[in-house]
C-alpha positions in Angstrom: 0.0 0.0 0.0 1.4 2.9 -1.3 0.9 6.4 1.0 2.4 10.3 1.5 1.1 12.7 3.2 1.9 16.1 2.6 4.7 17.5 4.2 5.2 21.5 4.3 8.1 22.8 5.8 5.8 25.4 7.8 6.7 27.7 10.3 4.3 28.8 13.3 2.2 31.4 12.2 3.8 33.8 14.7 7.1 33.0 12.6 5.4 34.6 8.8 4.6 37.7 8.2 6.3 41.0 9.3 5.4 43.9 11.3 2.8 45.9 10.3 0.9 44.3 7.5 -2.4 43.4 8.0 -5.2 41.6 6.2 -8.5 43.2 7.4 -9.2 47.0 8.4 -11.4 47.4 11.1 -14.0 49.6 9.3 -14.6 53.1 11.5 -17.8 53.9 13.5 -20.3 55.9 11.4 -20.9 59.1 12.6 -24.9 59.4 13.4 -24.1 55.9 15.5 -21.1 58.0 17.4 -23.7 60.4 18.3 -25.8 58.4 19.2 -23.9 55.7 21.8 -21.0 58.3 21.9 -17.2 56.7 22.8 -16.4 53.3 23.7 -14.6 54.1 26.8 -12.5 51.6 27.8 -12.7 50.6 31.6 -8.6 51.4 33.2 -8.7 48.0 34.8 -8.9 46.2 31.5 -7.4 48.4 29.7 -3.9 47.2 27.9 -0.4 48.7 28.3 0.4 47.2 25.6 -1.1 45.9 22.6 -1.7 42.1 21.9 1.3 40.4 20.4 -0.5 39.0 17.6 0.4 38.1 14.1 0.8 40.6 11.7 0.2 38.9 8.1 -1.7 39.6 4.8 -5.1 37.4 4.2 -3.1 35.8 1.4 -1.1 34.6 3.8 -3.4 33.6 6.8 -5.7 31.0 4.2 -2.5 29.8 2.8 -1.1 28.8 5.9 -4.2 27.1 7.2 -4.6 25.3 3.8 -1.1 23.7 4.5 -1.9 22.7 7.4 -4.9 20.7 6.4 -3.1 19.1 3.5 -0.7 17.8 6.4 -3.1 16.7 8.9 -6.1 14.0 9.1 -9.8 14.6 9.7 -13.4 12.7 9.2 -13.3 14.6 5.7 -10.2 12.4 4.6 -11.2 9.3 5.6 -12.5 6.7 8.7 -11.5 7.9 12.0 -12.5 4.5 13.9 -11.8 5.7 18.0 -13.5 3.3 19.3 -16.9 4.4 21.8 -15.7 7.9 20.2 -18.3 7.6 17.1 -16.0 9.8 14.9 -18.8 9.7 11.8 -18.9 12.2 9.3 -20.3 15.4 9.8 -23.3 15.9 7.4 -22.6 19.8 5.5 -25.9 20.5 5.4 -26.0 20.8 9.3 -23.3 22.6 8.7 -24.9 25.1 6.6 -27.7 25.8 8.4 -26.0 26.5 11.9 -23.5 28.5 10.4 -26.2 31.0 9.0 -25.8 34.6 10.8 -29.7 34.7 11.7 -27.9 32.3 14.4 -24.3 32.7 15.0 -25.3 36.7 15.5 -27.7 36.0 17.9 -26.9 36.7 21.7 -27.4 35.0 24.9 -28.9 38.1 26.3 -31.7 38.9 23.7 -35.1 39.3 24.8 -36.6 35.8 24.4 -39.3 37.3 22.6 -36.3 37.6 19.7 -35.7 34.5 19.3 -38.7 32.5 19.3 -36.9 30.5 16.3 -34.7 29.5 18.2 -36.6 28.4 21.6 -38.7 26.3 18.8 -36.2 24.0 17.7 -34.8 23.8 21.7 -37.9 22.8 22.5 -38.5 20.3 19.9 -34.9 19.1 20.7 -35.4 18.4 24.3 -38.7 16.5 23.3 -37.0 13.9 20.6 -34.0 13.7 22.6 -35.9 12.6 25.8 -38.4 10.1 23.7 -35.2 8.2 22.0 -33.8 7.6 25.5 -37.1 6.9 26.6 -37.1 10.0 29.7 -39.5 12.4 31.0 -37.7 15.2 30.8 -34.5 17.1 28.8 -32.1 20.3 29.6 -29.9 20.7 27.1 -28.0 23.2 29.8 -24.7 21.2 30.2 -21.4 21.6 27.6 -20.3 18.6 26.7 -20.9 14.6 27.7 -18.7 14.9 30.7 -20.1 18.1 31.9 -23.0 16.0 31.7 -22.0 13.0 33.9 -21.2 14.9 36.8 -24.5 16.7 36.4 -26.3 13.6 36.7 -23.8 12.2 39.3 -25.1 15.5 41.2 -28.6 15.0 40.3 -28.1 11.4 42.7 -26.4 13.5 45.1 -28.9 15.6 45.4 -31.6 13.1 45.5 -30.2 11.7 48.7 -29.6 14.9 49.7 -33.5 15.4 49.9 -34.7 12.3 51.2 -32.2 12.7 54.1 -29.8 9.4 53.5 -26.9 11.2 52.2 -25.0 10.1 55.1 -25.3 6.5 54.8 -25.2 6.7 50.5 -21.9 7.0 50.1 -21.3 5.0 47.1 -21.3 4.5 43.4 -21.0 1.3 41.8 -18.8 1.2 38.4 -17.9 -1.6 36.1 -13.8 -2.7 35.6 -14.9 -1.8 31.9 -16.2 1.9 32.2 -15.2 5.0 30.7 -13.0 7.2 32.5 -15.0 9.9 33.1 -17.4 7.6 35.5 -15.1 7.0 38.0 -13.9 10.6 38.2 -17.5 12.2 37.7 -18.4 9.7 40.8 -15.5 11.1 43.2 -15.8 14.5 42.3 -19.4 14.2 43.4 -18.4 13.5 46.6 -18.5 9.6 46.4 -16.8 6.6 46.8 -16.3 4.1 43.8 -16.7 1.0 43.9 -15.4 -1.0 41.2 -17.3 -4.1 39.6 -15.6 -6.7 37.6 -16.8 -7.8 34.3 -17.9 -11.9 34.0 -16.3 -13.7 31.3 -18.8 -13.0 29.0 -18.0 -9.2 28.7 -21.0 -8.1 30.7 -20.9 -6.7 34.2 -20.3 -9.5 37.0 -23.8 -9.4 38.0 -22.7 -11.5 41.4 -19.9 -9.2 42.1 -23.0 -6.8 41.8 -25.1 -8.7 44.8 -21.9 -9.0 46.7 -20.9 -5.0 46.9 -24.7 -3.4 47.0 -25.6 -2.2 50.1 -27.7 0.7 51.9 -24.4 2.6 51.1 -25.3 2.5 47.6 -26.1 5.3 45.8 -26.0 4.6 42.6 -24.6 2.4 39.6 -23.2 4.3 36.4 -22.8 2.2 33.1 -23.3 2.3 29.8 -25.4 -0.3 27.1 -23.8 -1.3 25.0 -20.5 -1.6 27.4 -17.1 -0.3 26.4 -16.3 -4.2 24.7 -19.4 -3.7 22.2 -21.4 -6.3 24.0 -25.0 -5.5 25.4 -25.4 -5.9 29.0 -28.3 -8.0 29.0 -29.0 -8.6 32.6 -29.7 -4.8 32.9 -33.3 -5.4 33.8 -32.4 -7.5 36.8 -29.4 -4.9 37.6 -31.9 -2.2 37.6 -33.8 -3.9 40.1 -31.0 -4.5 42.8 -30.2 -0.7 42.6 -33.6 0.3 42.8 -33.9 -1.7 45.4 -31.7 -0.3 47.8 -33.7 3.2 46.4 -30.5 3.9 44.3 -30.7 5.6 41.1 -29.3 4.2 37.6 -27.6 6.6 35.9 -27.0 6.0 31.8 -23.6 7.2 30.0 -24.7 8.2 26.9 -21.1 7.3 25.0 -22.4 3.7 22.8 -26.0 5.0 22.3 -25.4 4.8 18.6 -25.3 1.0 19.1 -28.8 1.1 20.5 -30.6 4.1 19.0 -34.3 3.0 18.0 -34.4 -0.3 18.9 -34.3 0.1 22.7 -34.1 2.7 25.3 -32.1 3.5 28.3 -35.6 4.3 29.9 -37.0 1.1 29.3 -34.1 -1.1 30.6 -34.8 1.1 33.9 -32.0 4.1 34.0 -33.4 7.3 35.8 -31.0 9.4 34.5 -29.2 9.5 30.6 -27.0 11.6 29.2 -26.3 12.7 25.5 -23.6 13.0 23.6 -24.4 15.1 20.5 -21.3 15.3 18.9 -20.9 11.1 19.3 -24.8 9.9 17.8 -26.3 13.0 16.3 -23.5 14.3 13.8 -22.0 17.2 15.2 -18.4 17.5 14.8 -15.7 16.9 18.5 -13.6 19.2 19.9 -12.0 21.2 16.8 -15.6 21.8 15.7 -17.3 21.8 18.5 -17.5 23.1 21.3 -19.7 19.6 22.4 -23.1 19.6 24.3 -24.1 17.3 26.7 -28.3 16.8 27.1 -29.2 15.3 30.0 -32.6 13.6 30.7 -34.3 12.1 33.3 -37.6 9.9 34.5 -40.3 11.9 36.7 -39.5 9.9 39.5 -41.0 11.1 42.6 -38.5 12.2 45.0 -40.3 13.9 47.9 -44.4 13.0 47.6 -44.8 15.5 50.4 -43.3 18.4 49.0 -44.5 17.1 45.5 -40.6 17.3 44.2 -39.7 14.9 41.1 -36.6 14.1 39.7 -37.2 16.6 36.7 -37.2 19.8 39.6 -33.2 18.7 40.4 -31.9 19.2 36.5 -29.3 21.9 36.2 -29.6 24.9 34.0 -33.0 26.6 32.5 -35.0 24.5 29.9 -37.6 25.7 27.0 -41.3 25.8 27.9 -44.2 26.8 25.8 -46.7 29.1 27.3 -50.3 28.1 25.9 -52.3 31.7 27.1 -49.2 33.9 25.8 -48.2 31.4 22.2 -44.5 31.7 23.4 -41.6 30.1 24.0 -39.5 31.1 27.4 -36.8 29.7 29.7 -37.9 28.2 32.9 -35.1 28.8 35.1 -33.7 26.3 37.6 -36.0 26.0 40.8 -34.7 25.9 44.9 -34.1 22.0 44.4 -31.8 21.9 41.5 -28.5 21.4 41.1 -27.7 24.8 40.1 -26.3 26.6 37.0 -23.4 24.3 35.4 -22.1 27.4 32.8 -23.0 30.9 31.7 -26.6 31.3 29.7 -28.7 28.7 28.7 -26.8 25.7 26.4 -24.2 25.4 23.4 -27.1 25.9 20.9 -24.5 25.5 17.6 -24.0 21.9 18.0 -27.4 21.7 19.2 -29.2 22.9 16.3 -26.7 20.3 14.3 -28.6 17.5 16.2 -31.5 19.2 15.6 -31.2 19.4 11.8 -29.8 15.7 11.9 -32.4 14.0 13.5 -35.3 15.6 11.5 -33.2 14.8 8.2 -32.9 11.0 9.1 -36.4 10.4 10.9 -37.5 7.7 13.0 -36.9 5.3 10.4 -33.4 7.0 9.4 -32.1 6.9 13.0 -33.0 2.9 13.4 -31.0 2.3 10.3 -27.9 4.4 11.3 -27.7 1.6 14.5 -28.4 -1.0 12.4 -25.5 0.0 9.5 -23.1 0.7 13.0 -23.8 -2.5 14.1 -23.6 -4.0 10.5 -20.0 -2.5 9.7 -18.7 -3.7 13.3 -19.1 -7.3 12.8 -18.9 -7.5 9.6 -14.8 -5.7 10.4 -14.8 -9.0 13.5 -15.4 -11.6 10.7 -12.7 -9.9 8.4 -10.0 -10.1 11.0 -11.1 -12.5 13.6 -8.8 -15.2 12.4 -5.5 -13.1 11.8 -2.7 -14.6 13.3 -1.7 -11.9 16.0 -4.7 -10.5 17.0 -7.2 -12.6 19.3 -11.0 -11.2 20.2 -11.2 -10.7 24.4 -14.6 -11.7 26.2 -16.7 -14.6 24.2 -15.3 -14.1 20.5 -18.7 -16.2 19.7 -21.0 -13.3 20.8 -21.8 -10.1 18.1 -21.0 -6.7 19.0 -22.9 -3.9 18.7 -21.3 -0.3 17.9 -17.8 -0.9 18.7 -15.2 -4.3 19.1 -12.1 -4.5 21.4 -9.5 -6.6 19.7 -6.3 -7.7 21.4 -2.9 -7.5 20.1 -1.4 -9.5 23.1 -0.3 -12.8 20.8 1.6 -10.7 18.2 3.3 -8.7 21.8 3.9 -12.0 23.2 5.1 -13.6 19.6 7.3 -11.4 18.6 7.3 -8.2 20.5 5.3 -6.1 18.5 2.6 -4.0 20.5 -0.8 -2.8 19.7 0.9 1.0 20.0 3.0 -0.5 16.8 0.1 -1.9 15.0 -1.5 2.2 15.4 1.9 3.7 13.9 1.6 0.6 11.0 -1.8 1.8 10.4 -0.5 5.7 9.8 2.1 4.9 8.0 -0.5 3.6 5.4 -2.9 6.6 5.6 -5.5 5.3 8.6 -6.4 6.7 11.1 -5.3 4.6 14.8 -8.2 3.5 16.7 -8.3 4.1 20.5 -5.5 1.8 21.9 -4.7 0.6 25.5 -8.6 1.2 27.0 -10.3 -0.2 27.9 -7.9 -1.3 30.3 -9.3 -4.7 31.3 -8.0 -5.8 28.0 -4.2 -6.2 27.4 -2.8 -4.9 24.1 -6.1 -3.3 23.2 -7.1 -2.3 20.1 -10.8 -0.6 20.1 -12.3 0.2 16.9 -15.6 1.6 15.9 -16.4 2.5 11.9 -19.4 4.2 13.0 -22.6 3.7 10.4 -21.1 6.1 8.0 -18.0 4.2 7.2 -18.5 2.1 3.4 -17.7 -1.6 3.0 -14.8 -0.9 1.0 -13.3 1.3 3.7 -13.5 -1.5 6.3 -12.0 -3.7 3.4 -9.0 -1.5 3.8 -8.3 -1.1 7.0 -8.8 -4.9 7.7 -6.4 -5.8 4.7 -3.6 -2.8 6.2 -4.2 -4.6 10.0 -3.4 -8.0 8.4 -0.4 -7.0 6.5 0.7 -5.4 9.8 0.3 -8.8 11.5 2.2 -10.2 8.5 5.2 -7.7 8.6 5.5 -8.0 12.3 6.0 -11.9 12.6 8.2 -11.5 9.3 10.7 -8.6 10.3 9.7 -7.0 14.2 12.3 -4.6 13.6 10.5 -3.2 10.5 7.8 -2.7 12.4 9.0 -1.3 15.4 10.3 2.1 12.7 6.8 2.8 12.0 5.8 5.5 10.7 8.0 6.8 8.0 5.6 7.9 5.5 4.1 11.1 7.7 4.7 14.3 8.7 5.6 13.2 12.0 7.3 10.1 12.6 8.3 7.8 15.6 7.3 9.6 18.8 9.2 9.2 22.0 5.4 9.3 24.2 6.9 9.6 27.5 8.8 12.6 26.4 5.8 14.0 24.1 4.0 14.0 27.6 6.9 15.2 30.0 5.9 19.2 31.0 9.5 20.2 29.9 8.6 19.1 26.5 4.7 20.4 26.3 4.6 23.9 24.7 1.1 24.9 24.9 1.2 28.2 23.6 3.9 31.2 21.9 3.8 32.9 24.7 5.6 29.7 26.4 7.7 28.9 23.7 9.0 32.5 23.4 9.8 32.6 26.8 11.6 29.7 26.7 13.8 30.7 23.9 14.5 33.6 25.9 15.8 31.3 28.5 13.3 32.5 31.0 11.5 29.4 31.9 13.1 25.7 31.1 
């Protein structure tokens, strides 16, 4: 397999340009608006001594330096990006489009709501359909991204207890060996101890280790269906009831939802509280194209009969109500029992309205198939490289994934020495994308790949071919293996000095100074 990327020998952009060009005037204030807000004064105590050191460059330059860039990096637009319980899929344009229209990016937090009714409408639509696939009550779309989101609903159990006056006996949260990070850490900066479940060999949650560790301690148990292997938990029905028991609360991660989405619900298996995460199921881009949004919904479980409060009064944040006498749309801001305000204003409404326009594009129908094609590409990328000398499938090979598979590259480590981090830089040096290695963690040499339902079969052809000739190489020539990659911008990385704080330069500022010699 024949691959280059593009290689441009490009300097920062602080490093092009010279002083005093510029590429955009700053047009002056008319005169009749002068009059009529007079000067912007400038408050002294934010007021700069000096101005900002920014770069000074033409437009010509600015696009053309960006442009190189992209020709030298790797995104969804290029080609699979299979991080596994990540759901990299492509980012439809038209969603694109529409939320990148002014008559929304130019709106403002701080408008009257009764200017932007628009708006309100397709929140309050949003909330609805996003509640009704996870099979919940009720929806905020208040909190910023899926993690943001956890904790919320890790608060949301604290806070439960809180009112029915056992938070100082629930003092735990139950989570599996084979979680997500986040869980864990959400739990404990709630306040709570974790308490960590194996997984059976099977792949599911040890339902026995389960029994063993609830108690009236237990506040809760966090997981997510389909688990971090792929594999559905199917005992959650009788899980549910052993938390709910003890009067604990089930609380949903939202991460594999794409493995599920219209054929069951979080609701139904007997979660109380689900999170979202649009940018994962409902098309909106990550991090570079973000920022994220984390929904988070909830049953109308009755907390307090006597004081008539439900589990819908502790959400964070203000959520979109429709007044029938007045025809309008308004905010209903948090009440005296929730959790609070979890960020400034009322949600990240850009990747929002990219759900929004997603979900009403693909319908009911649309959204069933998009688990179904997930699902599809998954297993049929197992039965492509299931046999492959090298690579072994952890937990009951025999069972079929859902969203997502964790395969193993522990026989070719133990073979011949070459590691699943090897097996990623084989994969770049070809022109893929590495999948999420090392996690989850109950899995040695872990390879964890999802191709998401917008991925094509001749894709999945490819990577599984490139994975096998990997395998190949490796038992042939280890060494050969161990120099990969040669083919891209970057080569061999030394990670534990990539990660070291002497070598991490987050910003010019940082890097100037240290070529002053003023920091190390």
């Amino acid at each position: 397999m024949v691959f280059k990327q593009a290689k441009w020998d490009e300097p920062l952009i602080y490093e092009l340009g010279c002083e005093g060009r510029i590429g955009f005037l700053v047009p002056e204030v008319e005169e009749d608006i002068r009059r009529e807000v007079g000067e912007i004064q400038i408050p002294d105590k934010i007021r700069r001594e000096n101005p900002p050191e920014l770069p000074e460059l033409s437009e010509v330059e600015v696009v053309r330096h960006f442009i190189r860039l992209s020709q030298m990096t790797y995104g969804v637009d290029n080609g699979p990006i299979p991080l596994g319980s990540c759901t990299m899929k492509y980012n439809p344009k038209i969603s694109e489009s529409i939320a990148s229209d002014p008559r929304i990016t130019l709106l403002h937090p701080l408008q009257d709501e009764d200017t932007v009714q628009g708006l309100l409408e397709i929140m309050y639509l949003l909330q609805k359909w996003l509640a009704n696939i996870v099979g919940m009550d009720v929806c905020t779309l208040h909190p910023a991204a899926g993690a943001h989101s956890e904790l919320a609903g890790v608060l949301i159990i604290r806070k439960y207890h809180e009112l029915k006056g056992q938070l100082n006996r629930k003092k735990e949260i139950i989570v599996p060996d084979s979680a997500h990070g986040t869980n864990p850490a959400s739990a404990a900066m709630a306040g709570f101890r974790v308490v960590t479940v194996r997984s059976a060999p099977d792949g599911n949650i040890d339902i026995e280790a389960v029994k063993a560790v609830v108690s009236d301690r237990t506040a809760g148990l966090m997981l997510t269906n389909p688990n971090t292997l792929g594999l559905f938990e199917e005992n959650i029905v009788e899980l549910a009831e052993i938390i709910h028991e003890v009067d604990g609360l089930l609380y949903y991660d939202g991460a594999n939802l794409n493995g599920i989405m219209g054929y069951t619900r979080p609701g139904d298996m007997g979660f109380d509280i689900a999170h979202i995460n649009i940018h994962k199921t409902f098309g909106s881009p990550h991090g570079g194209g973000g920022p994220g949004a984390g929904p988070l919904c909830v049953k109308e479980r009755i907390v307090d009969p006597e004081r008539n409060i439900k589990l819908s009064d502790l959400l964070p944040g203000p959520i979109v109500k429709y007044d029938n006498v007045r025809k309008k749309y308004y905010l209903k801001k948090p009440g005296k029992y929730s959790i609070g305000w979890l960020k400034s204003f009322f949600a990240n409404t850009i990747p929002l309205i990219k759900a929004f326009i997603y979900i009403a594009c693909l319908g009911p129908q649309g959204l069933k198939e998009v688990t179904e094609q997930a699902v599809i590409n998954t297993n049929y990328f197992i039965k492509k490289l299931k046999d492959t000398k090298g690579y072994s499938l952890p937990y009951d090979p025999e069972r079929y994934r859902k969203h997502e598979v964790v395969f193993s590259a522990k026989p070719m480590t133990q073979d011949v020495g070459v590691t699943a981090e090897d097996v990623c830089k084989g994969l770049l040096d070809a022109g893929f994308y590495a999948p999420t290695m090392y996690f989850p963690l109950i899995v040695q040499e872990a390879l964890m790949i999802e191709f998401t339902d917008t991925e094509t079969k001749e894709n999945i052809d490819k990577y599984a071919e490139r994975m096998k000739e990997i395998a190949k190489i490796a038992y042939e020539n280890p060494e050969e293996a161990k120099k990969w990659p040669r083919n891209t911008v970057v080569t061999r990385v030394d990670l534990v000095k990539a990660n070291h704080p002497k070598t991490v330069t987050p910003s010019w500022r940082v890097l100037k100074l240290r070529k002053e010699g003023k920091i190390k």
